[in-house]
C-alpha positions in Angstrom: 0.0 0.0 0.0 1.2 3.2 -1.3 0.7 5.7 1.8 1.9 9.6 1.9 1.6 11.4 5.1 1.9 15.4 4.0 1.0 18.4 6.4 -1.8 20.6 4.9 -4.2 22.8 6.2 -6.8 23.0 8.4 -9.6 23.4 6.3 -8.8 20.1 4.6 -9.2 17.6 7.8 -13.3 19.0 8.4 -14.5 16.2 6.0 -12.9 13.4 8.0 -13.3 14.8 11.2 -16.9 15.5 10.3 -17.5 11.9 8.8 -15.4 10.0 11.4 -15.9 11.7 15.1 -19.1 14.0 14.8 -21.3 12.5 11.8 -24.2 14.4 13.4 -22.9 17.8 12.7 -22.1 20.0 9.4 -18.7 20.4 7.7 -18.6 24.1 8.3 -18.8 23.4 11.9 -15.2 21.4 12.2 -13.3 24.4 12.3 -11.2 25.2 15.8 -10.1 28.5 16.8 -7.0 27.0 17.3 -6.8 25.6 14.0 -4.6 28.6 13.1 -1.9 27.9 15.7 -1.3 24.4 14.6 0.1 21.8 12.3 -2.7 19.3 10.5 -1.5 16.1 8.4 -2.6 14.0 6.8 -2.3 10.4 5.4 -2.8 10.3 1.5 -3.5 6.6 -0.1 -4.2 6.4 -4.0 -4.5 10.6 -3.7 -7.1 10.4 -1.3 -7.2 11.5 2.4 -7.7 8.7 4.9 -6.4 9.9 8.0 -6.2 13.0 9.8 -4.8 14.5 13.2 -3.8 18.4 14.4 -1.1 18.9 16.4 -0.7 21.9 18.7 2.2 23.1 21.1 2.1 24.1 24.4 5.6 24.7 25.8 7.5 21.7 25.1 4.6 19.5 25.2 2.2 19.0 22.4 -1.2 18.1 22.5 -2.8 16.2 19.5 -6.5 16.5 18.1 -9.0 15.5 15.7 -7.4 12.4 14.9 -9.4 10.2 12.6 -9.3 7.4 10.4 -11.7 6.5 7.6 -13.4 3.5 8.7 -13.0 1.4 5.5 -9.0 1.2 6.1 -9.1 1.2 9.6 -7.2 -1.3 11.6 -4.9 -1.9 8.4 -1.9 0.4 10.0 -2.5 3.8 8.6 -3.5 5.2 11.9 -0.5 3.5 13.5 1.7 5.3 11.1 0.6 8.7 11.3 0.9 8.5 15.1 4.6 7.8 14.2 4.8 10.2 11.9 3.5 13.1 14.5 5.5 11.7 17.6 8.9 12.3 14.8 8.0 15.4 13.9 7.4 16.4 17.7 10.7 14.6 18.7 13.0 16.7 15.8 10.8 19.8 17.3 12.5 18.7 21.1 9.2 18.1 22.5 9.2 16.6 25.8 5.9 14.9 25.9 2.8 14.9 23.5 -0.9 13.9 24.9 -4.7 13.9 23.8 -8.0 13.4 25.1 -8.8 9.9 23.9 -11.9 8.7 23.4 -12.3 5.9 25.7 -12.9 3.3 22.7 -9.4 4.5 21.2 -7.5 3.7 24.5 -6.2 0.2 23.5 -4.9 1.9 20.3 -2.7 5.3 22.2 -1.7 1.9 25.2 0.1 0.1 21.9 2.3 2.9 21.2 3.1 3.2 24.9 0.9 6.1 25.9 -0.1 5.7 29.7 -3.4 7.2 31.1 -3.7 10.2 33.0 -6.3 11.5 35.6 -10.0 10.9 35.3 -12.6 10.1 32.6 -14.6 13.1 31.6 -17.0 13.3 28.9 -17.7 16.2 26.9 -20.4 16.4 23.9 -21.9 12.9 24.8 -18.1 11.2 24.6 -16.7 9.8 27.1 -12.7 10.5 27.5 -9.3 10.1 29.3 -6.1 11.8 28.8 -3.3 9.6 27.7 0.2 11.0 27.8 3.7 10.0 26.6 7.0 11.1 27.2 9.6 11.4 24.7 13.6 11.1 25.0 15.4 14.5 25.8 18.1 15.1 22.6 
């Protein structure tokens, strides 16, 4: 499989966010403020974007968002390798640490790719949530 992780902007992860996370809302409502402070990417396969996450810093920490996956490749890799791709691109940035609210069904993915939990479960817009944290080598 012939796979192409690119960073583009922000406007261009709505569809998959909209499709994968939030099917019950509108396209035009995917937009974050912080949208303009970050870095989006995306995973290209045959030209087509099937994968999405936003990445945001916050000291030397960074905090990723938005991550999806269309559903008809999951669980063949591609979200695996994205995660990769963002925990480099963090790494050659001298980030410390990166984290995200995962969604609690996700949690088995972030533990693989040795994210520990943090703190409570929360929910927010009818999802239910807990941070997950990793710490990455000092250069």
């Amino acid at each position: 499989m012939s796979l192409q992780i690119e960073q583009i902007r922000p406007e261009l992860t709505w569809q998959l966010r909209r499709d994968v996370l939030y099917s019950n809302l509108q396209k035009n409502e995917m937009g974050m403020d912080e949208d303009n402070y970050g870095y989006h990417f995306a995973a290209f396969k045959d030209n087509y974007i099937v994968a999405v996450v936003s990445l945001f810093k916050h000291g030397s920490d960074w905090q990723f968002r938005k991550f999806a996956v269309n559903e008809t490749v999951q669980n063949q890799g591609i979200g695996k390798q994205l995660l990769n791709h963002i925990l480099e691109f963090v790494e050659r940035e001298n980030g410390t640490g990166i984290w995200c609210n995962a969604r609690l069904s996700a949690t088995g993915f972030y533990t693989k790719s040795g994210f520990t939990q943090i703190g409570d479960i929360f929910s927010r817009n009818g999802f239910e949530y807990i941070v997950m944290q990793k710490d990455l080598p000092l250069k």
